[in-house]
C-alpha positions as CSV (number, residue, x, y, z in Angstrom):
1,X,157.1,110.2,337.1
2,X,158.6,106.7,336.1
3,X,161.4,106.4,333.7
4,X,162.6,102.9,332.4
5,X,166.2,102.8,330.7
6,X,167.5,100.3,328.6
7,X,166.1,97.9,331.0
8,X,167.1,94.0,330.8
9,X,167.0,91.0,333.2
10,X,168.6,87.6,332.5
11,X,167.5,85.1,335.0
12,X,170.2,82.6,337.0
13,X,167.7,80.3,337.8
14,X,167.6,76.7,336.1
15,X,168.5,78.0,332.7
16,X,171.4,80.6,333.3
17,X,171.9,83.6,331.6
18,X,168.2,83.3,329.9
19,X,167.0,86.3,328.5
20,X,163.8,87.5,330.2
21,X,163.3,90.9,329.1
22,X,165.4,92.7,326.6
23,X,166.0,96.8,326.7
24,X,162.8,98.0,327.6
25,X,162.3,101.7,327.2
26,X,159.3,103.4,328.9
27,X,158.0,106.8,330.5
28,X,154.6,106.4,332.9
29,X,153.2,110.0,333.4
30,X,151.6,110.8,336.8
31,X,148.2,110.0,338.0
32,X,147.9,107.6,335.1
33,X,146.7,103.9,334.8
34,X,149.0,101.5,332.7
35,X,148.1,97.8,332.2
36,X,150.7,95.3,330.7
37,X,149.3,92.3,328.8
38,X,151.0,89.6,326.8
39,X,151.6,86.0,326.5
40,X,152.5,83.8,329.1
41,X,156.6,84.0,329.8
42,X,156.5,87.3,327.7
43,X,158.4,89.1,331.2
44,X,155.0,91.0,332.5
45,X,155.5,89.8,336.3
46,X,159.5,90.4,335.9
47,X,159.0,94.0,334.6
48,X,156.5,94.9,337.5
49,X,158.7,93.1,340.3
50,X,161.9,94.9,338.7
51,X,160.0,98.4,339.0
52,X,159.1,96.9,342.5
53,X,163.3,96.2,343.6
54,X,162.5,92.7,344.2
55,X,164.4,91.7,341.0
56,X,167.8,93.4,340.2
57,X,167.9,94.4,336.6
58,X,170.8,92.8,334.6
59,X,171.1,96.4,332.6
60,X,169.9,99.7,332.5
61,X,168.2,101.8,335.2
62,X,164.8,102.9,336.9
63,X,164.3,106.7,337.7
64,X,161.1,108.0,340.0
65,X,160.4,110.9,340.5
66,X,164.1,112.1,339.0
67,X,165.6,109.9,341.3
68,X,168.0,107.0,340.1
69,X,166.1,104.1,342.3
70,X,168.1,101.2,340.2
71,X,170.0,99.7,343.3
72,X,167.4,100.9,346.0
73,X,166.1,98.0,347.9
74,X,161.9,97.1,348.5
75,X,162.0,99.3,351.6
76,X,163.6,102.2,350.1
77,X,161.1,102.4,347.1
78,X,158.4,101.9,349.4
79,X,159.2,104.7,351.4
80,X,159.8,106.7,348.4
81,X,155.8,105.9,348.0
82,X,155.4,102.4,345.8
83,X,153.8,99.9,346.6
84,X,153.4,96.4,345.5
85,X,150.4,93.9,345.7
86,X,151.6,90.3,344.6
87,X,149.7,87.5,342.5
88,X,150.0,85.4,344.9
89,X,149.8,87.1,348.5
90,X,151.8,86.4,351.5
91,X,151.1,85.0,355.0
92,X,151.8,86.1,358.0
93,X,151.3,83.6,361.0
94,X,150.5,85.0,364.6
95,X,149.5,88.9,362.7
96,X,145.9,89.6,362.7
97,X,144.5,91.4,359.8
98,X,143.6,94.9,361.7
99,X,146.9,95.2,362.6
100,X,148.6,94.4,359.0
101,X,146.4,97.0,358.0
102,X,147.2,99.6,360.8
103,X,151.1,98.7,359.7
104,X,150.2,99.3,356.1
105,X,148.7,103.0,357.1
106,X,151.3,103.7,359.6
107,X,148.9,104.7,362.1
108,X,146.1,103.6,364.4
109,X,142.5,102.6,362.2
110,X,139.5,102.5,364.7
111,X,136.9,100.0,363.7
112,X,135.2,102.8,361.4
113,X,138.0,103.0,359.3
114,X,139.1,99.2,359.2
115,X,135.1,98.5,357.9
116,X,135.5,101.1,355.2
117,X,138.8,99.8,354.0
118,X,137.5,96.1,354.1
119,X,134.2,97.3,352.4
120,X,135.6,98.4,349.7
121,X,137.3,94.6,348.9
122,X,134.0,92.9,349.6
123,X,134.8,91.9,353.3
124,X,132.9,92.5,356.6
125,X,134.9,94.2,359.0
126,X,132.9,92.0,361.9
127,X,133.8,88.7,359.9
128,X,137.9,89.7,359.7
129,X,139.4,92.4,361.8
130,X,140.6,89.8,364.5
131,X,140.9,86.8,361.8
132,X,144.6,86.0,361.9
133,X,146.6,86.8,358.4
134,X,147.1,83.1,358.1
135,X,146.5,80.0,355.6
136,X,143.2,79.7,357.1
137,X,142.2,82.4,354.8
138,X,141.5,81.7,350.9
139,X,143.1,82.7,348.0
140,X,140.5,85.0,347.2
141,X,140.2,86.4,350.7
142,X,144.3,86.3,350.7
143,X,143.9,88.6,347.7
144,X,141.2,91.4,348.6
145,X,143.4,91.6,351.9
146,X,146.7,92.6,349.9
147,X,144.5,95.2,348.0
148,X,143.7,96.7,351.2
149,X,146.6,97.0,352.6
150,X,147.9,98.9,349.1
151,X,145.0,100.9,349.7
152,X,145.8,102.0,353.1
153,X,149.7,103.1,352.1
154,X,148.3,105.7,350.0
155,X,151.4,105.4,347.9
156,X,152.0,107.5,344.6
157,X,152.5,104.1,342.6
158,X,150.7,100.8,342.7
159,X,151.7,97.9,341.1
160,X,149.1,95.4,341.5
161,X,150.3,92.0,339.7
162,X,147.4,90.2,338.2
163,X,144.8,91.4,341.2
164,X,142.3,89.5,339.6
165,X,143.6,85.8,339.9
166,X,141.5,83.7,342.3
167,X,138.4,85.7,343.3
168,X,134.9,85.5,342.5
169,X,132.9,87.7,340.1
170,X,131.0,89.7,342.3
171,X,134.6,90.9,344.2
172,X,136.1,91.5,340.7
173,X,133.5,93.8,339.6
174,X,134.3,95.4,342.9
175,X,137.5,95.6,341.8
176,X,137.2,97.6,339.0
177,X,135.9,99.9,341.0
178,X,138.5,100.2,342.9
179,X,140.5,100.7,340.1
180,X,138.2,103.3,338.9
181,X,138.4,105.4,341.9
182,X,142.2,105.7,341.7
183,X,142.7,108.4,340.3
184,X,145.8,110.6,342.6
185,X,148.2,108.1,342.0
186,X,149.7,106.1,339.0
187,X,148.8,102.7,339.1
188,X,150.4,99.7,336.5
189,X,148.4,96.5,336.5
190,X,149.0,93.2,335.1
191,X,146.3,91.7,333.6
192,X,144.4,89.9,330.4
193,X,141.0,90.7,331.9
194,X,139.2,92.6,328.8
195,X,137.7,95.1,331.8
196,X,140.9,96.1,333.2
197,X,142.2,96.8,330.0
198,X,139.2,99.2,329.4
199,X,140.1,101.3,332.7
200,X,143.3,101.6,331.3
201,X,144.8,104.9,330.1
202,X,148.0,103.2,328.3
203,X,148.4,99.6,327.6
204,X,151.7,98.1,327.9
205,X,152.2,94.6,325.2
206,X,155.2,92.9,326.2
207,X,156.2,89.7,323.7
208,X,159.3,87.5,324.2
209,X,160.3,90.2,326.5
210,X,160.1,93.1,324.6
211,X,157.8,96.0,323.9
212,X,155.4,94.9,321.1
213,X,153.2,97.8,321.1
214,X,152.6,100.9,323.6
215,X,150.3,103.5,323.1
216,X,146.8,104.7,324.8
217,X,144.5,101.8,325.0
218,X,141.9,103.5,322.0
219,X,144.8,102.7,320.0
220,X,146.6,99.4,321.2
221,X,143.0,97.2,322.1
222,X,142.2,97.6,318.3
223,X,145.6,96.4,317.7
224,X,145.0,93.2,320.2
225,X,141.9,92.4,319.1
226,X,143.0,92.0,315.6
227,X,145.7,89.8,316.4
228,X,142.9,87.7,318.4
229,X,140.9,87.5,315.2
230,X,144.0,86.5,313.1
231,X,145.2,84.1,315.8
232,X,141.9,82.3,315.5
233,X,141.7,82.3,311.0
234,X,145.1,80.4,311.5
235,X,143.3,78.2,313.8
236,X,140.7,77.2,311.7
């Protein structure tokens, strides 16, 4: 499904030539769920946004599917069938939200369909399909937008980074379910919710931007609780 070679990225930016992630190796089977986890600065975002095309890797290569995707651009990849759902999500001034989400499906959504997709985010069709994509909208709202649009693209790989940041309780339990429900498509999450971790098939721990464990979450949240525990006995 999704191979990662020897993957590095040193960033230009303020401190040049400083080492973000360091030869990461990895192989995501199909129709699987993978979170990554980690520190702060430990190169979570940069790995998913590499995977993504919006970042250029410094070395080594991306293959999907069999295909060598390395130098393909955002587009390419998302016509290939991945999709991306940022932390932060974008505006888009003047679009209203029924038709970003008739561009993410490619095709026509009578009011039926535009309710079901919204439902499932927590939002009221009646309350949003002619709101405008705008800064008027919150963070929260912002967020559960950019999940439905990944939900109408019906790609073969979602990357959803840190879905969780800035909304309420009730729309992250709502969330899990999402999560729960996808289940004909491979989907990597970055998160340190304790629930996402738990929908998880594999869990991916990055650390000073490298792999510090990998393995199927029965194993590796054992292994991160522990170091919890031992993190907080030093504290003492």
């Amino acid at each position: 499904m999704l191979e990662i070679k020897n993957l590095s990225y040193f960033s230009n930016e303020n401190n040049p030539d400083k080492e973000i992630l360091n030869d990461i190796n990895l192989t995501l089977k199909k129709n699987k769920t993978y979170v990554i986890t980690g520190p702060n600065g430990s190169g979570k975002s940069t790995l998913a946004k590499l995977i993504m095309g919006i970042l250029q890797p410094t070395n080594g290569s991306i293959i999907f599917n069999e295909k060598d995707i390395t130098t393909y651009s955002i587009n390419e990849r998302a016509k290939l069938g991945i999709s991306y759902a940022f932390q932060t999500p974008v505006t888009f001034k003047g679009i209203k939200i029924k038709d970003i989400l008739n561009i993410a499906s490619g095709t026509q959504n009578d009011f039926g369909q535009i309710c079901d997709i919204l439902s499932k985010v927590g939002l009221c069709a009646k309350d949003y399909i002619n709101r405008p994509l705008d800064n008027t909208l919150s963070g929260g709202e912002l967020k559960r937008i950019e999940i439905a649009m990944t939900l109408c693209r019906k790609s073969i790989l979602n990357i959803f980074d840190e879905p969780e940041a800035g909304i309420d309780l009730w729309s992250f339990d709502n969330l899990i379910d999402i999560f729960k429900s996808l289940k004909s498509c491979t989907n990597i999450i970055v998160s340190h919710q304790k629930k996402i971790l738990d929908l998880s098939d594999y869990i991916i721990v990055l650390k000073n931007g490298k792999i510090e464990k990998f393995g199927k979450k029965d194993e590796v949240i054992p292994f991160l609780e522990n170091k919890n525990c031992a993190r907080l006995v030093r504290s003492i």
